[in-house]
N, C-alpha and C positions, 0 to 999 in steps of 0.2 A: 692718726688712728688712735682710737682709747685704747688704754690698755687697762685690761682685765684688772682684778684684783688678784693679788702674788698668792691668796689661798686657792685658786682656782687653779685645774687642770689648763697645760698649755693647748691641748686638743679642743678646747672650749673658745678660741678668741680666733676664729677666721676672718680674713680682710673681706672685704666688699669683693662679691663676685663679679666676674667679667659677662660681658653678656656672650651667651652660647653663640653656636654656630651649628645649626642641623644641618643635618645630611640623613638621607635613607641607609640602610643595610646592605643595599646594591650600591649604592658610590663606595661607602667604606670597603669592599672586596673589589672594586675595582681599583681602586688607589692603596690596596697593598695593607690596607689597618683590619686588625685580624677583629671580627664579634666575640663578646666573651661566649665562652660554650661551659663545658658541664663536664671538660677530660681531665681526669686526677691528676695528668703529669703535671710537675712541677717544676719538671725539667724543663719543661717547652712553654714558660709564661719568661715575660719580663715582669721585674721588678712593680712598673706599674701599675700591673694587673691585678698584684696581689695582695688584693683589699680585704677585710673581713668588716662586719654590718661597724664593728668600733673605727676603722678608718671613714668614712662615712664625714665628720664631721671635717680629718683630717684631707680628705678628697677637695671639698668645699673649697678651702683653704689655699689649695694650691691649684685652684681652677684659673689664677689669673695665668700662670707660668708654662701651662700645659695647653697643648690644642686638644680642641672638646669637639673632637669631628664625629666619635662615637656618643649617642645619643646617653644623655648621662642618666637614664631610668635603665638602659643596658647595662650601666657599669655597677649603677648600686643592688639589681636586683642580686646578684652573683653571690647572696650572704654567704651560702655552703652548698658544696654537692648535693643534688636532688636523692636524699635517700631513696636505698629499692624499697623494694616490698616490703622484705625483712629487717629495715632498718640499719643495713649490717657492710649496703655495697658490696656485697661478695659476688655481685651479678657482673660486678664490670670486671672480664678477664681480659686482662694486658700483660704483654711479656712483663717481669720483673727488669726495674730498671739497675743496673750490681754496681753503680755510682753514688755517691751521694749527692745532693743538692749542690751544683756548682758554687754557693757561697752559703754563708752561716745567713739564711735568712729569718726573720719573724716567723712568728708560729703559726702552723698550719697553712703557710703562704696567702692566709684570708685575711692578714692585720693591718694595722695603720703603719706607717714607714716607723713613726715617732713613739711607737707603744712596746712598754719593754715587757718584761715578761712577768712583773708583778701588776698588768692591767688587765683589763678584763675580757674575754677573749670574743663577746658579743658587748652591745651599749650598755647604760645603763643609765638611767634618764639624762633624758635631754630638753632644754631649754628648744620651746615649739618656736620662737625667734627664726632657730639655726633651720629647720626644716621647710622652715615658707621661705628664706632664700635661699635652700635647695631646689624649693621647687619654682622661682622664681629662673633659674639657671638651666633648670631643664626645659620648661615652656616656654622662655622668651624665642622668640621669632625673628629676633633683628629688630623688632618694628617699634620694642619699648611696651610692649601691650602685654602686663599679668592678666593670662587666662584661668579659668579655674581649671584644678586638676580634677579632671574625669575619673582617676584612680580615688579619690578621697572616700566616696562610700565602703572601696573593697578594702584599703587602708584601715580603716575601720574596724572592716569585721574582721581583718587577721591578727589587728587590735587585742581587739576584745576574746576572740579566740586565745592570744596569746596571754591574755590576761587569765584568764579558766587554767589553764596548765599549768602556768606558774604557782596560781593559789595552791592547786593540788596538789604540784610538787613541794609547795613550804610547809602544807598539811600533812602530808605522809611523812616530814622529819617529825614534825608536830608530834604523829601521834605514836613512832619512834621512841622520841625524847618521853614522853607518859609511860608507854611499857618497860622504858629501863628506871623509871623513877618508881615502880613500883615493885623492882625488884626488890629481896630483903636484902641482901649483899649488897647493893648497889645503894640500897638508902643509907647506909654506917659510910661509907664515903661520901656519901653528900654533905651528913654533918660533920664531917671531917674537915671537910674543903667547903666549910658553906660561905665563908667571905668571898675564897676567890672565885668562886663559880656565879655568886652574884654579881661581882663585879663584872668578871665578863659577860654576864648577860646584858647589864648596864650600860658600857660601850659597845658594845653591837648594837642595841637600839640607839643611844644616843648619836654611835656612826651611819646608822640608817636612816633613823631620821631630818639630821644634820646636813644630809645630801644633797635633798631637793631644797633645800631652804637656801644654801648656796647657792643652787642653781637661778634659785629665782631673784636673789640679790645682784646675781651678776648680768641677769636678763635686766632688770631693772635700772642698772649702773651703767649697761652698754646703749641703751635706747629704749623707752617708751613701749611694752608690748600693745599687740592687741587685742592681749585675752589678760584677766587680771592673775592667773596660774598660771604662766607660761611655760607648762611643764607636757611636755605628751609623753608616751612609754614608747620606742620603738616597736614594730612588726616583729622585730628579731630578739627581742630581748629576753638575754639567760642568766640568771641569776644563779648557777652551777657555782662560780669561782668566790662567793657570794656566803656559799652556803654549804658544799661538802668540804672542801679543806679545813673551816675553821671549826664546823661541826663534829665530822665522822673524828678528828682523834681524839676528843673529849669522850664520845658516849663509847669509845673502845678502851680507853685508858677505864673509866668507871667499872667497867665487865670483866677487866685485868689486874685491876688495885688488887684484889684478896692475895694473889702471890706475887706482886710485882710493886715494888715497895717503889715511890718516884712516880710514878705514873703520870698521874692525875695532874699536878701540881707543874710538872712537865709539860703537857697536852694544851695545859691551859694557857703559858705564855706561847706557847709554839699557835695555837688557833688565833689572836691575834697576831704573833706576825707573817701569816698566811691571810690575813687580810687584804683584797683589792687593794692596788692603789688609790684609784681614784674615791674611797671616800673616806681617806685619811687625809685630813686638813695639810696644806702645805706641802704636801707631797709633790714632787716634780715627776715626770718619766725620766728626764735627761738625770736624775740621780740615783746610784746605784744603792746605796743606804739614807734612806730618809731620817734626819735627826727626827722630827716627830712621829713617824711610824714606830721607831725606836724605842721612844719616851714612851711609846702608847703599850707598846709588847711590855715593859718593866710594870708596868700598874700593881700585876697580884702578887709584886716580893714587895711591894709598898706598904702592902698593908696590916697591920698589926696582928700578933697572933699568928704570922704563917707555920705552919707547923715543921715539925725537924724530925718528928719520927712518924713511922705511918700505924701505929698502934694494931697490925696486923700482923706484918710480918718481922718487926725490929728493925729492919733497913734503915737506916738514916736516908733523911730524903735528901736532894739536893740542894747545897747551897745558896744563897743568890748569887752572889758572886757568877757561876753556871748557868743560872738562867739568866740572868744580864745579857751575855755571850750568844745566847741562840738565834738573835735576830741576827745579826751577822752572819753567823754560821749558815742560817737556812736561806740567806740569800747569794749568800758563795755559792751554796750548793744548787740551786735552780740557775744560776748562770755556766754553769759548769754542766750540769745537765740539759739546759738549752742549748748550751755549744755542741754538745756530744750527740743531740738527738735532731738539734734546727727542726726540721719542720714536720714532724712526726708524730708529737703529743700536742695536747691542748695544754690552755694555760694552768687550766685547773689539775687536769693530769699532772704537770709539772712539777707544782706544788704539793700536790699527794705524795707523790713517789719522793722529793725533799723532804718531807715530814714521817714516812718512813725510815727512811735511812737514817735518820735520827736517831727516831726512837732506837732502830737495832743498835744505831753504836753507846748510845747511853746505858740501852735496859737493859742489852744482853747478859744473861747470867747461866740461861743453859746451856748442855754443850752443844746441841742443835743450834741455836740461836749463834753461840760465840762464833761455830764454825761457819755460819751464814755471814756473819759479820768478817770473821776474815777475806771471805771470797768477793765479797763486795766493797766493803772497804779497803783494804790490803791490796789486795789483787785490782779494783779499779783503777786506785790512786797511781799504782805500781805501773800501770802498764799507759796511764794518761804521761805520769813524769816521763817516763822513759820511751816510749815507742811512739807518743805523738806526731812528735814533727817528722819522723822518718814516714808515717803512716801516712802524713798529710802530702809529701812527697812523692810516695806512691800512687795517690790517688792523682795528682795533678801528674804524674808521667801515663797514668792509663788513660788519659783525656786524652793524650797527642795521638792524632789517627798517623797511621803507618806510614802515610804518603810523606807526613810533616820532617819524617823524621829527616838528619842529613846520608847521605847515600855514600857509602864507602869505594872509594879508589879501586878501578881497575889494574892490580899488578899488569903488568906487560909479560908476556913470555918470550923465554930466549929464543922460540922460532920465530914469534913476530919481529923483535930486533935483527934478528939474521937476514930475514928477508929485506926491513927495510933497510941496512947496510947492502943489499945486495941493488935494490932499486936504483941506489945512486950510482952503481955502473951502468946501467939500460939506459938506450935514448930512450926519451916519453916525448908528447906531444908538446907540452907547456913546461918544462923544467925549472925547478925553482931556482933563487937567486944563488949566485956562489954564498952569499956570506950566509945563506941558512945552513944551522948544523942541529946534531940528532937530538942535542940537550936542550936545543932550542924548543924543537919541535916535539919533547916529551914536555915540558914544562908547558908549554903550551895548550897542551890536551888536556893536562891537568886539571889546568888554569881555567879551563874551558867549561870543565866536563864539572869543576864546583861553581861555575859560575851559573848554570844550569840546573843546581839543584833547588831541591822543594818544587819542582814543575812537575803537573801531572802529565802524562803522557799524552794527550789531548793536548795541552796545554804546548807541547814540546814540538808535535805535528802543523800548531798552527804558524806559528811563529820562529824567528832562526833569531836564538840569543848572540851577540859579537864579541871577542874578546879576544885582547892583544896579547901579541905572541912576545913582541919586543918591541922596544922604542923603535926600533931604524926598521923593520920588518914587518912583510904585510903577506899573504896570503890569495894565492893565486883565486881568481873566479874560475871556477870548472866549470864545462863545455856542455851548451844546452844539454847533449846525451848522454851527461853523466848524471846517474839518479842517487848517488849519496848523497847528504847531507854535510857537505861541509861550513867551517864555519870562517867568517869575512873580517876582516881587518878595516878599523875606522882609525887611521891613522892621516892625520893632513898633511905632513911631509909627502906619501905616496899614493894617492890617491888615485885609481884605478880609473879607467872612460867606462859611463852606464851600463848597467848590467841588460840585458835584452836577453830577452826568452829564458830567465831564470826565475827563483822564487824572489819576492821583494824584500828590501831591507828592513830592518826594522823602524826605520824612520820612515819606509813611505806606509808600513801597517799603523804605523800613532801608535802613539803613547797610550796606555792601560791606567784607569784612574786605581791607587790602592785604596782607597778608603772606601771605593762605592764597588757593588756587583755588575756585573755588564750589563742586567736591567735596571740598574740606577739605585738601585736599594743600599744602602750604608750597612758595608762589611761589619760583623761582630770582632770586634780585635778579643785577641786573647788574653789571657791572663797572663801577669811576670810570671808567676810558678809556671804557668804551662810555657813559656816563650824560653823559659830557662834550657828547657828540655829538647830546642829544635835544634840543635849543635850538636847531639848524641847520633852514631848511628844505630841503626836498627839492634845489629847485635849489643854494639856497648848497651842501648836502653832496656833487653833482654837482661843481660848482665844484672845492671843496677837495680831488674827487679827482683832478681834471685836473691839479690844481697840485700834488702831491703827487706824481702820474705824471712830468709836465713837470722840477718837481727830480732826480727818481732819473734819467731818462732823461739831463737834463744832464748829471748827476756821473758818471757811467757814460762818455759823453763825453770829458767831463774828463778821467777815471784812465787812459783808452784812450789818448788822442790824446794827452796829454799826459806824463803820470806812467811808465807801460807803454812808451810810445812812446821815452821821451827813456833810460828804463834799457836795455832792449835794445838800443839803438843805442851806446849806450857799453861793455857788458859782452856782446855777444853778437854784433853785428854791425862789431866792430873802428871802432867809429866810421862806421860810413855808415847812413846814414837808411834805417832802415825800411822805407816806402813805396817808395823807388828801388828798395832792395834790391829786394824780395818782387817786382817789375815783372819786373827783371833776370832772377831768379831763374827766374821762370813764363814770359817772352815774352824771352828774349833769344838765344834761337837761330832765332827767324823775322827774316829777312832783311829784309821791309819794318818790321818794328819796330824791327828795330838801322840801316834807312838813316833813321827819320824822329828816331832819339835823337841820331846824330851830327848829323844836319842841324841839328836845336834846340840843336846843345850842352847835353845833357843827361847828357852820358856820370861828369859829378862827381856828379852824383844818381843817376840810373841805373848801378846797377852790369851791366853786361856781358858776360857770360863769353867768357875765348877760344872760340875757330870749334876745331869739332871736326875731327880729324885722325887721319887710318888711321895705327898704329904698332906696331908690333912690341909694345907691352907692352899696347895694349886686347889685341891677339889672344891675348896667352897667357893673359888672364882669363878666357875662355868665351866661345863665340857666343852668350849673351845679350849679356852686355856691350860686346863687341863690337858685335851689332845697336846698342846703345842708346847707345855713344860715337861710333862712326864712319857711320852711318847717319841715323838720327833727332838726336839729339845729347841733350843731357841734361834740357836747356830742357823742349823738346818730347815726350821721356817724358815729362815731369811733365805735360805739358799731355794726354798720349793718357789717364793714369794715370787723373786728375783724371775725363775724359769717359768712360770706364770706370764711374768709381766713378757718374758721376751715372745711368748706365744700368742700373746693376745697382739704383739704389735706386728710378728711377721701375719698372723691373718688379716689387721687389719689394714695391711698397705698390701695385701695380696686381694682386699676387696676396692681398697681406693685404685689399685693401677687396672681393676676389670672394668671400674665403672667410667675411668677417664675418658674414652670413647662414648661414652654413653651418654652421661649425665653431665650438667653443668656441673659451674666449680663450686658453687654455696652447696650442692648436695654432695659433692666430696668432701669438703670439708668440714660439714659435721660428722662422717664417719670419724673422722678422731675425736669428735665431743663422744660418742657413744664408745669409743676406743680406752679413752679416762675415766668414762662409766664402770666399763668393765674391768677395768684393772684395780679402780681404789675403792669403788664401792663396799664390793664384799671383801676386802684385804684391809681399810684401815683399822678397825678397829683389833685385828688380832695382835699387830705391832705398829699401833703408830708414832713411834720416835723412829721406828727404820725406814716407815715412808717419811716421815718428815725430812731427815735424813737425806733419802733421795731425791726429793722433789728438791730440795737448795742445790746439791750438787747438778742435776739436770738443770735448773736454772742457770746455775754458771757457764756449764758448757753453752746452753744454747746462746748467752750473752757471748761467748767466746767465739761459737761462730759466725755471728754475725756479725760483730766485727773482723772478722775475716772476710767473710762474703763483701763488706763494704769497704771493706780498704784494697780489693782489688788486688791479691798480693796473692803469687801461685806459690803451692797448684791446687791449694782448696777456695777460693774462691770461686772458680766456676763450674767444680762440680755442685757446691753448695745453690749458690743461685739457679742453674738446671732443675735442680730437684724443686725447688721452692716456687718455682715459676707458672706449675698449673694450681698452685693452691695460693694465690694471692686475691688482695680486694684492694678495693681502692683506697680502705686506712692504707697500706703498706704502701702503697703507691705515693705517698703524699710524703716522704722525706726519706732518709737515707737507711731507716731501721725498719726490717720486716717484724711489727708488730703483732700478728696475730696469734701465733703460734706460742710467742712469751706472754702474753695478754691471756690465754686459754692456759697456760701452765700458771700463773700468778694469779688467776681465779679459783683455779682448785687449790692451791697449796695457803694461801693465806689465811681462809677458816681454822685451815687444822695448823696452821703455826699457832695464832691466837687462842685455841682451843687448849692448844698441850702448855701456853703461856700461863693459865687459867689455872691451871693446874700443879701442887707438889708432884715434886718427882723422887721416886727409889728407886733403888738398887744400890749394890754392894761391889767396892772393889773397884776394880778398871771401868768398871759398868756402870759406875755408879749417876745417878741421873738419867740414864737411858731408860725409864718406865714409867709409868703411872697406874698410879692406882684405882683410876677408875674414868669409866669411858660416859660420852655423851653425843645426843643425835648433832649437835652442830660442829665437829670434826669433820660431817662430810657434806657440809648446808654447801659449800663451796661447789665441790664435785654433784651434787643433784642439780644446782642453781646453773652453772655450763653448761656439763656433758648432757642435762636433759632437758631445763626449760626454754635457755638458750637455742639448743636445737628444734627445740620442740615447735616454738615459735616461729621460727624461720621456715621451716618447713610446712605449716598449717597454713601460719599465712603468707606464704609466696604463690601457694597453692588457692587455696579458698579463703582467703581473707577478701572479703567487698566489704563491709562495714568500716569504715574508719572511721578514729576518735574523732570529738569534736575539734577539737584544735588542729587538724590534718597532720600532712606529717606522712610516712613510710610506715606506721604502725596500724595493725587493724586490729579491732574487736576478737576479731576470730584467734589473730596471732596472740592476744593476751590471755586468751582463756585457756589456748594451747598451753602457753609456759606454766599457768595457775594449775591448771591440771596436774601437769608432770610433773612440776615442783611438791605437791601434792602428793600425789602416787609415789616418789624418789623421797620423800621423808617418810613418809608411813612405813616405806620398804626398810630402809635404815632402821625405823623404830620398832620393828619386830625382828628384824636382827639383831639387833642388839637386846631386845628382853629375849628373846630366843637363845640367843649364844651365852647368857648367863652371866656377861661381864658384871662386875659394881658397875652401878650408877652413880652418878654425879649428884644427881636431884632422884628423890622416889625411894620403895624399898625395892633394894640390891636383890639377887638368888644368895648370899648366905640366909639373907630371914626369912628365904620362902624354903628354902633346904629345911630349916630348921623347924617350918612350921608343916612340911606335910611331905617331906620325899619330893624325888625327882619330878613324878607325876604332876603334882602339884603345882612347882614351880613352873613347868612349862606351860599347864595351863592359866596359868597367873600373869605369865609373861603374853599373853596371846591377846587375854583380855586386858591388862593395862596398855595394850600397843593399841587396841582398837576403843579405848574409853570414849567417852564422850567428852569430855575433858582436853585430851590426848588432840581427837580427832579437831573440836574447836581454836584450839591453837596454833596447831599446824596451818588449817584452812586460812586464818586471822593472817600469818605468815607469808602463807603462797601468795596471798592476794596483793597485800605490802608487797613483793617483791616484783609482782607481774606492773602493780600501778605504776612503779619505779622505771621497772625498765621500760612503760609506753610514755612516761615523758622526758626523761633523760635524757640533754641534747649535750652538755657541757664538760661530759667525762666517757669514758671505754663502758660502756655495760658489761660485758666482764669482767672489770675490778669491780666497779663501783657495786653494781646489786650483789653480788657473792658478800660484800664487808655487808651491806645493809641486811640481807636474809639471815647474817649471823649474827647479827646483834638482834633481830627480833626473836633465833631459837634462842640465844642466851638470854635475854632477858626474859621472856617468858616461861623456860625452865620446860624445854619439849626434852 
């Protein structure tokens, strides 16, 4: 066979396919071979089943080694779950499975065996060679006769449909990339970083271009095509992994350079090596660091002039040295997050969330940030070192069903010994041999009674297990009238005359095959870890999972109180403890709390804040501000904030448990997008470094208990899962982390990290850093972009959506204009809040120059009409719409991450 050329993917060089073997959909269910269906479990597939449109080529490949009894236009159509209505599968309720993926499989369990996790999670062109002996494999008949395929017209048009979406979706970054190039802030970075940003735009076309050229070299090289382009686009083809990883942290780092010194210059080697594999030259799957990927992420410390300060803020930028280092680093980290997640996120997800966690542990410099970075990195790494293998242990002992386990010895009691000492004085009918004795015949039972186990009770009814009592002894047969269950002696020194009118031996029932089921079907054997665990009894396996729970609970402990604890007090809270802090923080503007701290001399732990004071600059902030410095004081916001938020969430799970009976699960669980409406909405802007604050801490716990919920490990484990079980979809179904709930919290809270990044911070003292000086509408682009158009969407069109895009799909017309709408109406709302409440502005004039130019009166009617400008109102519109096109073609990432980051970079750059 040829072989390829070594710059080519190995997914690209399949052997000569074998000729098929049809069968109908009725033989395949009669012979036991399951049809692919459309059930999120991923629990209940084999291996391989699960393909995504990129194994495809990989399928081909190994068609000579596998039986092709299911018709192979069945096996390839299976690209993805048939989205619902709303795009969202929240229609399909399934119990919550509280296990994770029996093994570390491929992502999303749709991929090629061979493709790791820096491939692309749909194709991406492919040589039309490999597709005419695809279809060469499906319609052959036995008889050697290529018929045309009758699918090739509607091929076609899912084509060329597929082709429209795509464009759209590269034209919506398109026109992204234009509105932040026209910021003025974002233009003085540009010429900052004008080499390397041209450079990287330079290898992204040159990598893009370079692809199909390849491909067509290699069709060329392998045989003869018979089209002189041998290039077609798959039906499936997503160019997501392609186009947000390398793009979205450039145009966020740009929006963040003015206080975040490092950015740019950062973002830029990190988007190359977030690059696909397959259209980096040389690049293997089977390689976990690609020397040329490598080579490729170094290009912009290559080149001359890279800068060392950022002429903004003073920060020395980084090294090279540093960014040498980061391809490494961010493909540690997506292997280490593929471990941890298997088959949960997409490829592109993967890489995202890699390139995150970066940037926090590089940029971090506020105390919000630092503290995010502890809990995620600290606390992650912490609890991977240390609690893994115990964690991985638990999970493979809650696989062992109950029956498996081994069955613990009947003690004997001193009545039953008494009597049977007593029997041996009674004549009986059959008396046993003189030379049997009691030690004999307890050792026996034993012997008997383990040789018996792991039988189901069915299992123990049908059949009579034998087992010796001693070498020289054998065991009377009891009299057709006796109805025990005793057990027979196969001894051939004493062999008994045939049994007559008793049950039969086990030699005349036959032998039990172990490897096949009694209808012939090949037993699944279990795993070492789980086989390790059938020697336990029931209680010892209780036991060891108490102590299993008891470790991870301590270490968890540990990395909190101690590791977490001891970093944030050094790097986030200027050296003061923690716990005084967060006291300070919450209860130190109630006057009986700050006289019983003095009283104790508590005031070097307790941090304190100054006593709030009426002053000419709260007033010229706004009367919110005002209300909330010289009235309540800042303490005690947080404390009304907090009792707020607990109010809003006991109503809104006192209307989600009314509606349970009622309504499906996609309209339960947007009541908690309208739930994050109401709580952040009208509350960020009065303190947002306290929600930010709390949104990181909620984030952790909820990472916290879900790995609880999926390590199986009591006793919170399955209250957790209980509760989580009517509000799932089918993402959560697809691997071992219940995504949606973290995915709806990490869509509101990232706008406003990035927002408060955006921004200097004040304040004085222990406080210092906890404030900013001036507010702007994309702090809450996050939470309008979720809690309202996300909802909005789903709801409109699951309902009355009949229009669908051209490209088809789960998405309708109807549902797009829904989210445009409410994204709409949820900014406009935010944008007269905020000229209402008086805060500075970020962009515009603030209420001190409308104070100063006409009174009260004035200012608020000023702020009424700059909220409804024409202006105002054109840019917003410009925005919703970008964000609704976004979310109706989106196949290759979460829609809420991914449009929350896109909707905030359109208010940032256009300055709403």
């Amino acid at each position: 066979m040829y072989d390829p050329s070594p710059a080519m993917p190995e997914h690209l060089n399949p052997p000569t396919p074998a000729r098929a073997r049809t069968s109908s959909p009725e033989d395949d269910r009669q012979q036991g071979r399951r049809i692919p269906s459309r059930s999120p479990h991923p629990y209940h597939r084999q291996s391989t089943e699960l393909l995504e449109p990129s194994g495809r080529l990989l399928r081909l490949a190994n068609a000579t080694q596998k039986p092709l009894g299911v018709p192979a236009d069945l096996q390839l159509q299976r690209d993805s779950p048939a989205p619902s209505e709303s795009g969202t599968e929240a229609d399909d309720e399934h119990f919550l499975k509280g296990l994770p993926a029996p093994k570390t499989r491929l992502h999303k369990g749709l991929r090629g065996k061979q493709e790791l996790i820096s491939g692309s999670s749909t194709p991406s062109l492919s040589p039309a060679i490999l597709e005419e002996e695809g279809r060469r494999v499906k319609l052959d008949l036995g008889h050697g006769i290529f018929e045309r395929d009758k699918r090739g017209p509607a091929e076609q048009t899912r084509r060329r449909k597929e082709l429209v979406r795509r464009a759209v979706e590269v034209l919506l970054l398109v026109g992204q990339g234009v509105a932040l190039a026209l910021n003025s802030d974002v233009q003085h970075h540009l010429r900052l970083c004008k080499k390397e940003i041209w450079a990287l735009g330079y290898v992204l076309c040159a990598l893009a271009a370079l692809y199909p050229l390849r491909l067509v070299v290699w069709a060329y090289r392998r045989e003869k095509p018979s089209r002189a382009i041998p290039i077609r686009i798959p039906a499936s083809f997503d160019p997501a992994p392609a186009l947000y990883p390398p793009l979205m942290p450039v145009f966020v780092s740009l929006l963040v350079a003015q206080n975040v010194g490092g950015a740019v210059p950062l973002n830029l080697v990190l988007s190359l090596c977030a690059l696909p594999r397959p259209l980096i030259p040389g690049a293997h799957y089977s390689e976990v660091y690609s020397p040329s990927h490598w080579l490729i992420s170094c290009i912009p410390t290559f080149l001359k002039g890279y800068p060392l300060t950022s002429g903004v803020t003073g920060r020395a930028e980084f090294p090279r040295e540093i960014l040498v280092l980061l391809y490494p680093l961010h493909q540690t980290s997506c292997l280490l997050l593929q471990h941890l997640t298997t088959t949960s996120l997409l490829v592109a997800e993967i890489q995202q969330l890699s390139l995150a966690l970066i940037n926090i542990l590089l940029l971090a410099h506020s105390p919000q940030v630092v503290i995010l970075k502890g809990l995620l990195w600290g606390g992650g790494l912490a609890l991977v070192i240390l609690c893994s293998r115990v964690i991985q242990w638990g999970i493979a002992l809650a696989r062992v069903p109950k029956w498996r386990f081994k069955r613990a010895p009947t003690p004997f009691k001193t009545g039953s010994i008494f009597f049977r000492e007593l029997r041996k004085f009674l004549p009986s009918r059959r008396p046993y041999r003189d030379t049997d004795s009691e030690d004999d015949i307890s050792d026996s039972a034993n012997s008997a009674y383990e040789y018996t186990n792991g039988q189901t009770p069915t299992q123990l009814k049908m059949s009579i297990r034998t087992a010796t009592f001693s070498d020289t002894e054998t065991m009377p047969v009891p009299s057709p009238s006796h109805t025990d269950v005793r057990f027979e002696l196969q001894d051939p020194a004493h062999q008994l005359s045939p049994r007559r009118n008793t049950l039969p031996s086990i030699a005349k029932l036959g032998t039990r095959s172990k490897a096949t089921t009694p209808s012939g079907r090949r037993k699944r054997s279990a795993s070492s870890s789980v086989r390790a665990f059938f020697s336990l009894t029931q209680t010892q396996a209780e036991v060891r999972k108490w102590t299993y729970a008891a470790y991870v609970y301590l270490c968890i402990l540990a990395t909190v109180l101690v590791g977490i604890r001891e970093y944030v007090r050094r790097y986030a809270l200027k050296g003061n403890e923690p716990i005084g802090w967060a006291l300070g923080y919450l209860f130190g503007d109630l006057p009986r709390f700050r006289f019983e701290v003095v009283k104790a001399d508590l005031e070097r732990w307790i941090c304190l804040p100054a006593r709030s004071s009426v002053d000419d600059e709260s007033c010229h902030l706004g009367w919110v501000q005002h209300v909330r410095l010289a009235s309540f004081g800042e303490a005690n916001t947080r404390l009304l904030l907090s009792a707020y938020w607990a109010g809003v969430i006991v109503v809104g799970l006192a209307i989600v448990m009314r509606l349970s009976p009622i309504y499906e699960v996609d309209t339960r669980r947007k009541v908690f997008h309208f739930m994050m409406v109401a709580m952040f909405l009208p509350t960020t802007f009065i303190d947002p470094t306290y929600i930010a604050l709390a949104l990181s801490l909620v984030l952790a716990i909820f990472l916290l208990l879900d790995l609880l919920r999926a390590s199986q490990l009591p006793p919170l484990s399955k209250p957790i899962a209980r509760f989580l079980t009517p509000y799932v979809d089918g993402r959560d179904l697809r691997g071992p982390v219940v995504i949606s709930h973290i995915f709806l919290l990490i869509g509101c809270a990232i706008p406003l990290w990035l927002s408060l990044a955006s921004l200097p911070r004040v304040g004085a003292g222990a406080l210092e850093g906890w404030d900013v000086p001036t507010r702007d509408v994309s702090m809450v682009s996050g939470i309008v972009c979720v809690g309202l158009g996300d909802a909005a969407a789903s709801l409109i069109g699951r309902r009355w959506g009949r229009t669908k895009w051209l490209w088809g799909g789960g998405k309708s017309i109807e549902g797009s204009v829904a989210f445009a709408v409410a994204v709409f109406m949820g900014l406009m709302a935010a944008n007269m809040w905020l000229h209402v409440g008086g805060w500075p502005l970020t962009t515009g004039v603030d209420s001190v120059v409308r104070l100063r130019r006409g009174g009260a009166g004035f200012a608020l009617w000023a702020a009424v009409r700059d909220a409804w400008a024409g202006v105002e109102v054109a840019k917003i519109t410009g925005c919703a719409m970008l964000a609704s096109l976004t979310e109706a073609v989106l196949t290759g990432g979460n829609d809420n991450v991914v449009v929350p980051v896109v909707l905030w970079t359109c208010v940032k750059s256009v300055g709403v």
